[in-house]
MARLO-334122 format. One record per residue (C-alpha): y, x, z; chain; residue number from 1; residue in three letters. Coordinates in steps of 0.001 Angstrom, whole numbers, padded with zeros to 6 digits. Layout:
BEGIN
         Y         X         Z   mol   seq   type
         Y         X         Z     A   NUM    ALA
...
This chain:
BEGIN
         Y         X         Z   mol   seq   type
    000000    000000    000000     A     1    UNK
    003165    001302   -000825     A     2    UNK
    006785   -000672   -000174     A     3    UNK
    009902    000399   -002850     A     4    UNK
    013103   -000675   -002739     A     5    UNK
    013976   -001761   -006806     A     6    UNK
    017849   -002040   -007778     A     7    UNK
    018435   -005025   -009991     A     8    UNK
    020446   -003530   -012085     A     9    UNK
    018072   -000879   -012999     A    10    UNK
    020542    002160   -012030     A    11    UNK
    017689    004494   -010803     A    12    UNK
    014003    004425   -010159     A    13    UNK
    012429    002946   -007325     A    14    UNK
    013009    004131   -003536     A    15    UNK
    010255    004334   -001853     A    16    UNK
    009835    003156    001754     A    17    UNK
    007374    004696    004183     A    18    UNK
    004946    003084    006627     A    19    UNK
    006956    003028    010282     A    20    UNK
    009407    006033    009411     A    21    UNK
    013354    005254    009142     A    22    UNK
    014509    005886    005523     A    23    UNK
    018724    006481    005817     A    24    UNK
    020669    005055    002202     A    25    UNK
    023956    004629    000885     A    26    UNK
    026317    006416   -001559     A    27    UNK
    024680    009695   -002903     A    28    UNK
    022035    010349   -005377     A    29    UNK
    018923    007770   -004482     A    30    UNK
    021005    005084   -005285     A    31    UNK
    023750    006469   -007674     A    32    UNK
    026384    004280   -005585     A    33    UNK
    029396    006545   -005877     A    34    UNK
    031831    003490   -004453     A    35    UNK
    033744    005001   -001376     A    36    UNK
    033659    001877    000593     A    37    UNK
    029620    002884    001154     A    38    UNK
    028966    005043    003522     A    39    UNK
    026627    008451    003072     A    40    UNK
    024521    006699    005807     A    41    UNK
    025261    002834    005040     A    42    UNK
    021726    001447    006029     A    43    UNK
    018360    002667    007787     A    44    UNK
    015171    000857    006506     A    45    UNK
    011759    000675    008251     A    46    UNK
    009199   -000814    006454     A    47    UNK
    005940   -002889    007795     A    48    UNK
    003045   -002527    005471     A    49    UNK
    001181   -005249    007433     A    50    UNK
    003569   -007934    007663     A    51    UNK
    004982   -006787    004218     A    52    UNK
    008943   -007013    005955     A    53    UNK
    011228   -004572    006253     A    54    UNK
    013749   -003962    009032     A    55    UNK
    017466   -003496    008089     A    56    UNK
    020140   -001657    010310     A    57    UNK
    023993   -001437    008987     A    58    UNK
    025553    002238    009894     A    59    UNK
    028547    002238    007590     A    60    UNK
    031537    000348    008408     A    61    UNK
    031832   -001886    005235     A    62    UNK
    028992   -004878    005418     A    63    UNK
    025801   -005055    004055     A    64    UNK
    023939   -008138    003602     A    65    UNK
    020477   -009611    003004     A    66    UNK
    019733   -012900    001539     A    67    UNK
    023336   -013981    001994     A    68    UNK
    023516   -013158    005706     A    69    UNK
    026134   -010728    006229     A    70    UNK
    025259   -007665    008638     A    71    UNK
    028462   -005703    011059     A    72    UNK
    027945   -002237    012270     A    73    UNK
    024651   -002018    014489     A    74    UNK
    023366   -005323    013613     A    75    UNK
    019825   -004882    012323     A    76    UNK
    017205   -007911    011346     A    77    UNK
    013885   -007956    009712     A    78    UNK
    013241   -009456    006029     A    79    UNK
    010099   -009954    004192     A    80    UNK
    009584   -009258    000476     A    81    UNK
    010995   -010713   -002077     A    82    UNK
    014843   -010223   -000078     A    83    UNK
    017307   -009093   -001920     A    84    UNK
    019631   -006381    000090     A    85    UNK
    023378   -005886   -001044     A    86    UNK
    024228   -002406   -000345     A    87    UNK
    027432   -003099    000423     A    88    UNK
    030559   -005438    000116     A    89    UNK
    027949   -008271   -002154     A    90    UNK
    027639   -005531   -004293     A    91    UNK
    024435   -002911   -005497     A    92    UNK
    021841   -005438   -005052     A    93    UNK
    018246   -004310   -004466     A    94    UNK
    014814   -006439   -003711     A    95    UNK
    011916   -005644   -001441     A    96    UNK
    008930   -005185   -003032     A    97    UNK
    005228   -004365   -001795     A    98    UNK
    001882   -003538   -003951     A    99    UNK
   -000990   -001509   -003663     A   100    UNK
   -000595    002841   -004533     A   101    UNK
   -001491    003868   -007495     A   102    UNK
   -002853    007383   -007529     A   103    UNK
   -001444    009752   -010030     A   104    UNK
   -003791    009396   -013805     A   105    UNK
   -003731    012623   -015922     A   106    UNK
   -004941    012071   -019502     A   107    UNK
   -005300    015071   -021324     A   108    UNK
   -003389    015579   -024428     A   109    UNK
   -005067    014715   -027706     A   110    UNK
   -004888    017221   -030923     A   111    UNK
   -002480    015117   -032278     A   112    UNK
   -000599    015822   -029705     A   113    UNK
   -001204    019445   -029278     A   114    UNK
   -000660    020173   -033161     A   115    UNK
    002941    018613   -032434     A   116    UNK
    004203    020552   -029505     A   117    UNK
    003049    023644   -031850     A   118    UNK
    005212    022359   -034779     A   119    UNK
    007908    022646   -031991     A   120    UNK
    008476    018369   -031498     A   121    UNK
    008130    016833   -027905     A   122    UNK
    005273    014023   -027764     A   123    UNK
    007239    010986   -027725     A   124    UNK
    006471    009530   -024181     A   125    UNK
    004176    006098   -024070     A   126    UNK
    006261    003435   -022322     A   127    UNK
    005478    001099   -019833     A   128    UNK
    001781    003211   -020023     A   129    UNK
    001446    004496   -016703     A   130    UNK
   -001016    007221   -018366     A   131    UNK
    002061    008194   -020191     A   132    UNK
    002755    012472   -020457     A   133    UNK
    005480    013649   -022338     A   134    UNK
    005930    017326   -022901     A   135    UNK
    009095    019035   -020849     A   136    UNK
    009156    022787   -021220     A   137    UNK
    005401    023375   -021756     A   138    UNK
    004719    021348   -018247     A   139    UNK
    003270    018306   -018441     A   140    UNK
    004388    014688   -016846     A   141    UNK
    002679    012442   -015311     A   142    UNK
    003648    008709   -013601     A   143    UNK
    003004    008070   -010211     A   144    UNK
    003404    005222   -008909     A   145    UNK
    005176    003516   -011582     A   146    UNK
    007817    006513   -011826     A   147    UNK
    007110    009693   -014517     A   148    UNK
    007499    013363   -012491     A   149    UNK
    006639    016250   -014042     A   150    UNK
    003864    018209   -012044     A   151    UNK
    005876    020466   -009717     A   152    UNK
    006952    016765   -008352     A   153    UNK
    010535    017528   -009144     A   154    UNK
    012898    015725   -012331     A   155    UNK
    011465    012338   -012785     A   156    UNK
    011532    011262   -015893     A   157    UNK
    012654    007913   -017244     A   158    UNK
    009651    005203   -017407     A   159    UNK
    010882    003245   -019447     A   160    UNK
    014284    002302   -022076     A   161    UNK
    017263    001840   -019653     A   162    UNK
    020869    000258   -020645     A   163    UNK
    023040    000244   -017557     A   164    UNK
    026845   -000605   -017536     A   165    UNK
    029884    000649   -015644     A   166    UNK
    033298   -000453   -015931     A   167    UNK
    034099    000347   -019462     A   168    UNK
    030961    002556   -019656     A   169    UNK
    027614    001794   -021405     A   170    UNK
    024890    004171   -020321     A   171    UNK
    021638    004253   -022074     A   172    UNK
    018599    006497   -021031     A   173    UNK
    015387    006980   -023026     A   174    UNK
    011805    006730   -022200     A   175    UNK
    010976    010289   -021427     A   176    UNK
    014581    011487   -020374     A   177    UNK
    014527    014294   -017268     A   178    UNK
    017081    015575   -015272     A   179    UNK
    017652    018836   -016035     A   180    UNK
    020364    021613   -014561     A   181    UNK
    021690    022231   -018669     A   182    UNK
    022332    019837   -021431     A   183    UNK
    023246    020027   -025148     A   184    UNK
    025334    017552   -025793     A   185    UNK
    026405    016088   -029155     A   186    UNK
    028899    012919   -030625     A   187    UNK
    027064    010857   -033041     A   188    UNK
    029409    008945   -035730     A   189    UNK
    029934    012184   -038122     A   190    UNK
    027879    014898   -036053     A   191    UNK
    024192    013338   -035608     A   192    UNK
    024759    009711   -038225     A   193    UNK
    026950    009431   -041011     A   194    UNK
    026894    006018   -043007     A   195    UNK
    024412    005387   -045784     A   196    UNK
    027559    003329   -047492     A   197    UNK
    029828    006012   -047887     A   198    UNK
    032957    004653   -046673     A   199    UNK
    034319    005948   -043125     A   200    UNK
    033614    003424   -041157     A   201    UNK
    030091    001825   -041112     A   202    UNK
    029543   -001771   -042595     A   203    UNK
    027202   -003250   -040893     A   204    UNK
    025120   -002227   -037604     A   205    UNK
    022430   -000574   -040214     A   206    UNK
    024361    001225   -042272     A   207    UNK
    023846    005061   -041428     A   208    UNK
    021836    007470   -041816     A   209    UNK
    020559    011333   -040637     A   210    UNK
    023498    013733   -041508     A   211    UNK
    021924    016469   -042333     A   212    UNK
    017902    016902   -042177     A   213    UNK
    017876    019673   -039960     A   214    UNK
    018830    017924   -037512     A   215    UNK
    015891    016128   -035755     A   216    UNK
    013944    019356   -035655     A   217    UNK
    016459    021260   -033731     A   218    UNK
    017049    018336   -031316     A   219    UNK
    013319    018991   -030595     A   220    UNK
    013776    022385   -029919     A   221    UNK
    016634    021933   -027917     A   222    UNK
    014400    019204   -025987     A   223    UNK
    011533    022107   -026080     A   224    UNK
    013680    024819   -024909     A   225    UNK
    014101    023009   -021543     A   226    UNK
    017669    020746   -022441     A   227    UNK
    018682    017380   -021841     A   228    UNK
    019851    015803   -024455     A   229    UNK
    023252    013993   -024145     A   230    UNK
    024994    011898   -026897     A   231    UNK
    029298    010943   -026083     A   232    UNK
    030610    008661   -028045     A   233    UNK
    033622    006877   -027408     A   234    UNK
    033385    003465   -028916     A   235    UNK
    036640    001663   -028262     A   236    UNK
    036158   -001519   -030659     A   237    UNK
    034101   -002757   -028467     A   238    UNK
    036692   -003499   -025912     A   239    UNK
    038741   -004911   -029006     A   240    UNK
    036314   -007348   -029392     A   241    UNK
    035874   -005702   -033042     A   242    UNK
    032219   -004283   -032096     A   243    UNK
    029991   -006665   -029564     A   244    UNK
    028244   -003902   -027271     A   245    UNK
    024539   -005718   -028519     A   246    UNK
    024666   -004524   -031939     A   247    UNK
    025608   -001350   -030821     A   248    UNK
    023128   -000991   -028466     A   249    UNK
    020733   -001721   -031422     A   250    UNK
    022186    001105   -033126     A   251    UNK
    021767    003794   -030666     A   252    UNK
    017902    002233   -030197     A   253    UNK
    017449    002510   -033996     A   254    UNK
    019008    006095   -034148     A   255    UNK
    017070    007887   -030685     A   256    UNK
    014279    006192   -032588     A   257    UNK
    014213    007808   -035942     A   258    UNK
    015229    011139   -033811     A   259    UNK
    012065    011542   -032044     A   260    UNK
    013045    012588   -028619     A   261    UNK
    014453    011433   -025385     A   262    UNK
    018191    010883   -025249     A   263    UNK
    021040    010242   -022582     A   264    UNK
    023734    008136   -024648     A   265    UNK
    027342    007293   -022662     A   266    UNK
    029641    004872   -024328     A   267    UNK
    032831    004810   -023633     A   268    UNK
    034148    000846   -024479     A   269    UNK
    037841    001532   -024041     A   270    UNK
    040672    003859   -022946     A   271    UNK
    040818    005737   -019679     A   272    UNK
    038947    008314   -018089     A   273    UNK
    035658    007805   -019631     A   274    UNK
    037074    008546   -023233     A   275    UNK
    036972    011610   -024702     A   276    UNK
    038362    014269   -024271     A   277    UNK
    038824    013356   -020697     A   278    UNK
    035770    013958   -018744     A   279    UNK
    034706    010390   -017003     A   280    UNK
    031218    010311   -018833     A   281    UNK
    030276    013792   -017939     A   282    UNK
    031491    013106   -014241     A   283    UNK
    029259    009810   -014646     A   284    UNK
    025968    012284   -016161     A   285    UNK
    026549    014649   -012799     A   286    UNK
    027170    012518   -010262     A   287    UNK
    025010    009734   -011221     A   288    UNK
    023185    010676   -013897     A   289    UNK
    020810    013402   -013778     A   290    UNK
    019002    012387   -010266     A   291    UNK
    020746    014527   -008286     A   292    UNK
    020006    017917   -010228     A   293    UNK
    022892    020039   -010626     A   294    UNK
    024259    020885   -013768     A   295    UNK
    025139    024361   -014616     A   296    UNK
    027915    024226   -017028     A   297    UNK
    028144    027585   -017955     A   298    UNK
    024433    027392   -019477     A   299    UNK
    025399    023906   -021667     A   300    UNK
    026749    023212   -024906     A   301    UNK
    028598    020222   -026999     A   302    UNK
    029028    019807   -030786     A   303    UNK
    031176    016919   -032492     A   304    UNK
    032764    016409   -035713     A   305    UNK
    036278    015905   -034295     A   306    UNK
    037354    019126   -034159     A   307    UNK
    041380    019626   -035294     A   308    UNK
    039956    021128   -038899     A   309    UNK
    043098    020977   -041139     A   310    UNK
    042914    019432   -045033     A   311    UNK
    040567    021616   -047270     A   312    UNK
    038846    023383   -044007     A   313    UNK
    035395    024236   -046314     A   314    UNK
    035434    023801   -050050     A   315    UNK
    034536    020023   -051217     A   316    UNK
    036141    019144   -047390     A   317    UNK
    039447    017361   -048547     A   318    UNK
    040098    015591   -045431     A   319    UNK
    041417    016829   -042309     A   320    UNK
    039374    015877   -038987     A   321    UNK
    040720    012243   -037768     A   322    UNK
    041549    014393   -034447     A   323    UNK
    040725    016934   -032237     A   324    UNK
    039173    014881   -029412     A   325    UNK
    035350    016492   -029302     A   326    UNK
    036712    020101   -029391     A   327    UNK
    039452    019112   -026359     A   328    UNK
    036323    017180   -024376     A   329    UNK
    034668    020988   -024249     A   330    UNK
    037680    022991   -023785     A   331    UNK
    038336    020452   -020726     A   332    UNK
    034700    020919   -019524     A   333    UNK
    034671    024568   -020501     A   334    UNK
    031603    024420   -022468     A   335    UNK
    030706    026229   -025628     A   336    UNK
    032076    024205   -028884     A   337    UNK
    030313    023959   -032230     A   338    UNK
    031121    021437   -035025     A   339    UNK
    027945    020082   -037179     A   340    UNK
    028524    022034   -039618     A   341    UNK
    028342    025515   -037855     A   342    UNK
    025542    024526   -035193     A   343    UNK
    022770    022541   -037599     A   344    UNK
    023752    024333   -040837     A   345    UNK
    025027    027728   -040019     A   346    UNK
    028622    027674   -041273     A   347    UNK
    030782    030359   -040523     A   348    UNK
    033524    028590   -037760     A   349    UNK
    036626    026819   -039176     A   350    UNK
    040370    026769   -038696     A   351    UNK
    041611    024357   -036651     A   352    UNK
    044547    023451   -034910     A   353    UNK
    045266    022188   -031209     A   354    UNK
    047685    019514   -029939     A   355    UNK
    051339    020349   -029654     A   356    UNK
    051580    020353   -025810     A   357    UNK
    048657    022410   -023721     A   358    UNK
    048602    020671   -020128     A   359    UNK
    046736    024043   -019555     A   360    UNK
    050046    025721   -019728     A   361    UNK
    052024    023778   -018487     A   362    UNK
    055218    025240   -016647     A   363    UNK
    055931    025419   -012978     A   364    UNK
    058715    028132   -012449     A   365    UNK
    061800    025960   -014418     A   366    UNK
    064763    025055   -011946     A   367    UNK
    064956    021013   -011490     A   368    UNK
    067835    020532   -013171     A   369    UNK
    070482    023034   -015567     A   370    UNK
    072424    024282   -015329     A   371    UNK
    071663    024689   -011684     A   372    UNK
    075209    025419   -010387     A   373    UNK
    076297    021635   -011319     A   374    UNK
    076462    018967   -008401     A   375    UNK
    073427    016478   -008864     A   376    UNK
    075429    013897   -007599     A   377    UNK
    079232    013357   -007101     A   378    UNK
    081185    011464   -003989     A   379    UNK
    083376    009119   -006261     A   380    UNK
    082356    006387   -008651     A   381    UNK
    080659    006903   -011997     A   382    UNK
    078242    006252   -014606     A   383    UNK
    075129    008323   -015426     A   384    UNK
    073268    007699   -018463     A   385    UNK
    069661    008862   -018171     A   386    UNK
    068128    010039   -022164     A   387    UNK
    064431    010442   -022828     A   388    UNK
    061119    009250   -024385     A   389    UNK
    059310    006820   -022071     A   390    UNK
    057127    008678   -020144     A   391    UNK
    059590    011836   -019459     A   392    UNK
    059376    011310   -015811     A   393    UNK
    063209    009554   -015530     A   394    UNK
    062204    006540   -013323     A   395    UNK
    060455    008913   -010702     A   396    UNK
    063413    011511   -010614     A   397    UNK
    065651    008828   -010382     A   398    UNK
    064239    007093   -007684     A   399    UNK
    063801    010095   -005530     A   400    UNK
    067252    011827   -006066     A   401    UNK
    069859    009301   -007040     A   402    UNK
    068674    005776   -005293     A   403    UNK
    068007    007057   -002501     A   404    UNK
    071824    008205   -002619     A   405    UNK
    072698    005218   -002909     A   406    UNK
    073594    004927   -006684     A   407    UNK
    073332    001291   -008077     A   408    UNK
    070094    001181   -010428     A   409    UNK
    070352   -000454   -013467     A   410    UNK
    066753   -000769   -015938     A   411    UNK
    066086   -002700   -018893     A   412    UNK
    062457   -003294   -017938     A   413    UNK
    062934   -005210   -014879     A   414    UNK
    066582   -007001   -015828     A   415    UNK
    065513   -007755   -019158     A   416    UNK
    068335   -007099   -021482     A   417    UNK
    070824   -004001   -022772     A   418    UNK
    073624   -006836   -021868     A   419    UNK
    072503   -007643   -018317     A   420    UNK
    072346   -003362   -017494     A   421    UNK
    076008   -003164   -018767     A   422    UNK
    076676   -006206   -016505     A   423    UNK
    075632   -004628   -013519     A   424    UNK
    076940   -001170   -014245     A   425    UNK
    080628   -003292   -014828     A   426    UNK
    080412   -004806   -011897     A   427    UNK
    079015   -001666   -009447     A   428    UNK
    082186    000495   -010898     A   429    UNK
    084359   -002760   -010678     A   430    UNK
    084177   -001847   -006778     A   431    UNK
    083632    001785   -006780     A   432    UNK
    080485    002417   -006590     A   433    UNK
    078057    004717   -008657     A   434    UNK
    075582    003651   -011120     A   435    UNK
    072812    005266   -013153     A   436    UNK
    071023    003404   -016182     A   437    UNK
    067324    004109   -016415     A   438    UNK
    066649    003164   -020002     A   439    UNK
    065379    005726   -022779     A   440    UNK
    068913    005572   -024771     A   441    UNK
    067798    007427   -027490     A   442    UNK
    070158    006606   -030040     A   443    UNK
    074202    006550   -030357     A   444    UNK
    074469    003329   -030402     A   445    UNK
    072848    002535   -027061     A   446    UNK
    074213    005090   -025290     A   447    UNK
    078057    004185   -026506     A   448    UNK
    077619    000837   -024419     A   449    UNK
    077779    002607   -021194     A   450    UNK
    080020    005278   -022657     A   451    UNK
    082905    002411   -023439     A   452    UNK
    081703    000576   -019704     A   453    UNK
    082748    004016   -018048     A   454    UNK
    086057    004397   -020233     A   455    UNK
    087272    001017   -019645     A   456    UNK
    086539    001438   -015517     A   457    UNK
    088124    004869   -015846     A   458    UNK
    085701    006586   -014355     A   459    UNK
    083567    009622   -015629     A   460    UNK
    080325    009423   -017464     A   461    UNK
    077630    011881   -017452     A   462    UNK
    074300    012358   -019461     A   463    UNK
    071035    013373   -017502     A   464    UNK
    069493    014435   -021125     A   465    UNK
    065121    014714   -019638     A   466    UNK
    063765    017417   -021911     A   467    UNK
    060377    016562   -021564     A   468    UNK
    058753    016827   -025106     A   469    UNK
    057606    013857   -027267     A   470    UNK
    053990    015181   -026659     A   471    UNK
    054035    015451   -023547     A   472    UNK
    055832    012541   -022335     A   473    UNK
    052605    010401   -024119     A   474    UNK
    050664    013152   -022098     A   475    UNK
    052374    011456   -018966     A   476    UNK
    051649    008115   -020116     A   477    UNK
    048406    008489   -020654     A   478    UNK
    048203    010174   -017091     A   479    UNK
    049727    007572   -015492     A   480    UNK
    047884    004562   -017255     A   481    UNK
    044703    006114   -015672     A   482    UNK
    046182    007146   -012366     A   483    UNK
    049194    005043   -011522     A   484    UNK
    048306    001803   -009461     A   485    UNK
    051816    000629   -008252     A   486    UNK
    054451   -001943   -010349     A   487    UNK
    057342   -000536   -012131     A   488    UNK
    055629    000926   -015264     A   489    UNK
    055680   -001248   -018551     A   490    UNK
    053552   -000537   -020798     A   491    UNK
    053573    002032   -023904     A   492    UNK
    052150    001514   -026850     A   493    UNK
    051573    003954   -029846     A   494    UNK
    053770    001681   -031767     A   495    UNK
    056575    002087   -029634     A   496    UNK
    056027    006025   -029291     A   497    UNK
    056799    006368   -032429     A   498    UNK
    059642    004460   -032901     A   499    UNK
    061279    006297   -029792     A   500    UNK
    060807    009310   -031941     A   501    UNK
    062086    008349   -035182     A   502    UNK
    065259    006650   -033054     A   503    UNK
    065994    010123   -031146     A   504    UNK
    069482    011446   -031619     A   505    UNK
    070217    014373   -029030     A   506    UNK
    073426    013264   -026804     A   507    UNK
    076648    015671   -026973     A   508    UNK
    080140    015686   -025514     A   509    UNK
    081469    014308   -027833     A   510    UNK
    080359    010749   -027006     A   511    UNK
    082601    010415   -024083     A   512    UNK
    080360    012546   -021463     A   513    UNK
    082132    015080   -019132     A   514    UNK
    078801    016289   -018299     A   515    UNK
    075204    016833   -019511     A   516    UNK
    072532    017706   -017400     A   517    UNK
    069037    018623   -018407     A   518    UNK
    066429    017217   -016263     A   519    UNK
    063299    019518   -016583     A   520    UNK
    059509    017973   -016126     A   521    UNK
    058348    019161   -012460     A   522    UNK
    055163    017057   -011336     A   523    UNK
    054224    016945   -008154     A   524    UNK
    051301    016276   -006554     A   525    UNK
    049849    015171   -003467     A   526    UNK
    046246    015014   -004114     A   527    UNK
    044804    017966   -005810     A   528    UNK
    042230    016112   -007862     A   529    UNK
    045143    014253   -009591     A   530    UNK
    046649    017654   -010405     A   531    UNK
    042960    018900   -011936     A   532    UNK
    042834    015946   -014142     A   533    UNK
    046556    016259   -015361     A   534    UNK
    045864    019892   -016525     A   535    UNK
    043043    017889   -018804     A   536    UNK
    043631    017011   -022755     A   537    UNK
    043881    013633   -022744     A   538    UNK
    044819    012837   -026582     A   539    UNK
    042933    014601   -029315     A   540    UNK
């Protein structure tokens, strides 16, 4: 008799639950929760073999719950199978369940089988058969009790197809799959599949085929050699409702399929962290993914097709890579790069070109403001203007040097109009106070609005020009769409990017400023990790 605790939403393979002895869960490996609000040590479990019931005892501080009754710290109460625990907070749901022990079977392989692992290609694993063994590394696999380890006991394999789904994250994991401390990973539209149409984009959920043919057989040496293999692919029509995640999950099937070996695939639906080149799916594959086995980075690899290859990189290759985005996702994870091209076929390595603004480098020793010998803010009433793309870091500087100084705050965003910021500029110099307009004011013709407001108060106006670049001010965006949780931020589309860049007219004197100040980009943060992911490419 054996008792294993099953998640329902097949995240992992079964826990199993000893006769009389205290098993300790919560966030960690076993269960691949990585949610803060569960503790290290959120339950302690003690099964009973004879009465087929297991005894639940909350540690963490957040409630778990059984069956709908909701546990508090200390509480403990018995359930028999068939319960269904929720780790934590109704979430992470897992079921009881009891059946007899199944010792380990060990078929030996056939000559089929044998004549294949010569020829260098992994059997392909026999799923649900729990005689299944699948090849890893010359050592063979075998299934115990339901759940495929290889024979030092260590790296369970997968037992059968998984699809699992986080946020805006699809995760699939083949039959046969292993955690393993190195992976080669790969993208697939234009580095593993191309379409069988022709055009760019694929018509139809079967239209692609094999790039190249030498593919498959060095996926199975990879697979030989002792890697897991890893497909990233950021699919973001899906969360445009242009691709429903079904047919794609069909696709991926079909593909792994034709491949011949066990695969990892992460999908990332939408924007945010988990899209390349930011690193949320490889987070995802270390903390959560790989069963607790470290990866070593330095021994892995990655090879995609979007690699910042200007027009005619290779003769007959017209086209310039859509972006840059696979080569950025290994720079950010420092892994080894390699387009298609040069890692199935051999080609010598391209030219290619990197995005404008390098968070890598980004600058730390400027002085806030220049020139630095000018007052930040003056005693008597006037009128700043502030000048840059969205995203050049004007709202926070503003807020933290001049509001707090009591200067009157005047943005479009939150009064609506151009007309009702002049309005409450007029009247805050009407009766002597200072004002500061927080709007991009990009072009003459917004900027003389508050020019002429200051001239007919007769009181000085002065331009705090931000000198952020246009690339890095959508860097900031982009940062602060994944990071930023508070109200004040609207929106910024590519659309309107653009047009902020095609409106930008630098501000002089000559305008009817006394002053301009240039406000440099300083970040500053108070939680390290924030910092490490800003110093990421976000954009390829």
């Amino acid at each position: 008799m054996e008792c294993l605790l099953v998640s329902e939403a097949g995240a992992h393979s079964p826990v199993t639950l000893p006769l009389g002895t205290a098993r300790t869960l919560g966030r960690g490996p076993d269960t691949r929760v990585t949610d803060r609000r569960c503790s290290r040590r959120q339950v302690q479990l003690v099964a009973d073999y004879k009465s087929k019931s297991v005894r639940v005892k909350q540690l963490g501080t957040n409630p778990t719950s059984v069956n709908g009754q909701v546990l508090s710290p200390g509480s403990e109460a018995v359930w028999e199978e068939g319960a269904t625990l929720y780790l934590v907070n109704g979430q992470y749901p897992y079921t009881f369940c009891f059946r007899p022990a199944e010792p380990a079977v060990h078929q030996p392989s056939s000559n089929a089988s044998r004549k294949r692992a010569q020829e260098g290609a992994p059997d392909a694993p026999e799923v649900p058969s729990k005689r299944a063994n699948v090849e890893e590394s010359g050592r063979e696999e075998v299934v115990r009790g339901g759940v495929a380890t290889n024979s030092q006991g260590k790296a369970p394999a997968c037992p059968q197809d998984t699809w699992i789904e986080d946020k805006s994250l699809l995760v699939f994991t083949k039959a046969g799959v292993c955690a393993r401390s190195k992976f080669a990973g790969f993208d697939i539209d234009g580095t593993i599949i191309t379409t069988k149409s022709g055009n760019v984009f694929p018509i139809g959920v079967d239209d692609w085929r094999i790039l190249y043919p030498e593919i498959p057989k060095r996926l199975k040496q990879l697979f030989q050699d002792g890697y897991k293999l890893v497909f990233f692919t950021n699919q973001r029509g899906i969360s445009r409702g242009k691709l429903r995640p079904q047919d794609f999950q069909r696709k991926v099937e079909a593909v792994i399929s034709k491949l011949g070996v066990p695969v990892q695939v992460y999908v990332s639906t939408g924007l945010g962290f988990y899209r390349k080149p930011l690193l949320g799916m490889l987070d995802h594959l270390q903390k959560q993914g790989n069963d607790g086995v470290e990866i070593d980075l330095d021994k892995c690899l990655y090879v995609g097709d979007a690699a910042g290859r200007p027009p005619d990189w290779a003769p007959g290759r017209k086209k310039k890579d859509f972006s840059c985005s696979d080569r950025l996702f290994a720079l950010n994870a420092g892994i080894p790069f390699s387009t298609p091209e040069e890692f199935f076929l051999g080609w010598k390595p391209a030219a290619f070109r990197l995005p404008e603004f390098d968070p890598r480098k980004l600058q730390t020793g400027l002085p806030q403001y220049e020139p630095p010998s000018a007052p930040l803010t003056v005693p008597g009433s006037e009128l700043i203007v502030a000048v840059g793309f969205p995203g050049s870091g004007k709202s926070t500087f503003i807020r933290d040097f001049l509001v707090t100084e009591g200067y009157v705050y005047a943005n479009r965003d939150t009064l609506g109009s151009w007309q009702k910021c002049v309005s409450v500029c007029e009247a805050a110099l009407g009766s002597g106070k200072r004002a500061i307009v927080d709007n991009t004011n990009l072009d003459l013709e917004s900027r003389s609005r508050y020019t002429e407001c200051a001239r007919k108060a007769g009181v000085p106006c002065r331009c705090f020009l931000f000198t952020t670049s246009f690339e890095q001010s959508k860097h900031n965006i982009r940062f602060r769409e994944m990071t930023y949780t508070g109200d004040g931020h609207a929106p910024v589309n590519e659309v309107v990017m653009n047009s902020s860049r095609k409106r930008y007219v630098e501000p002089t004197l000559s305008e009817g400023f006394s002053t301009i100040l240039r406000i440099n980009f300083l970040p500053r943060f108070q939680d390290p990790k924030l910092q490490e992911h800003y110093r990421l490419f976000s954009e390829g």
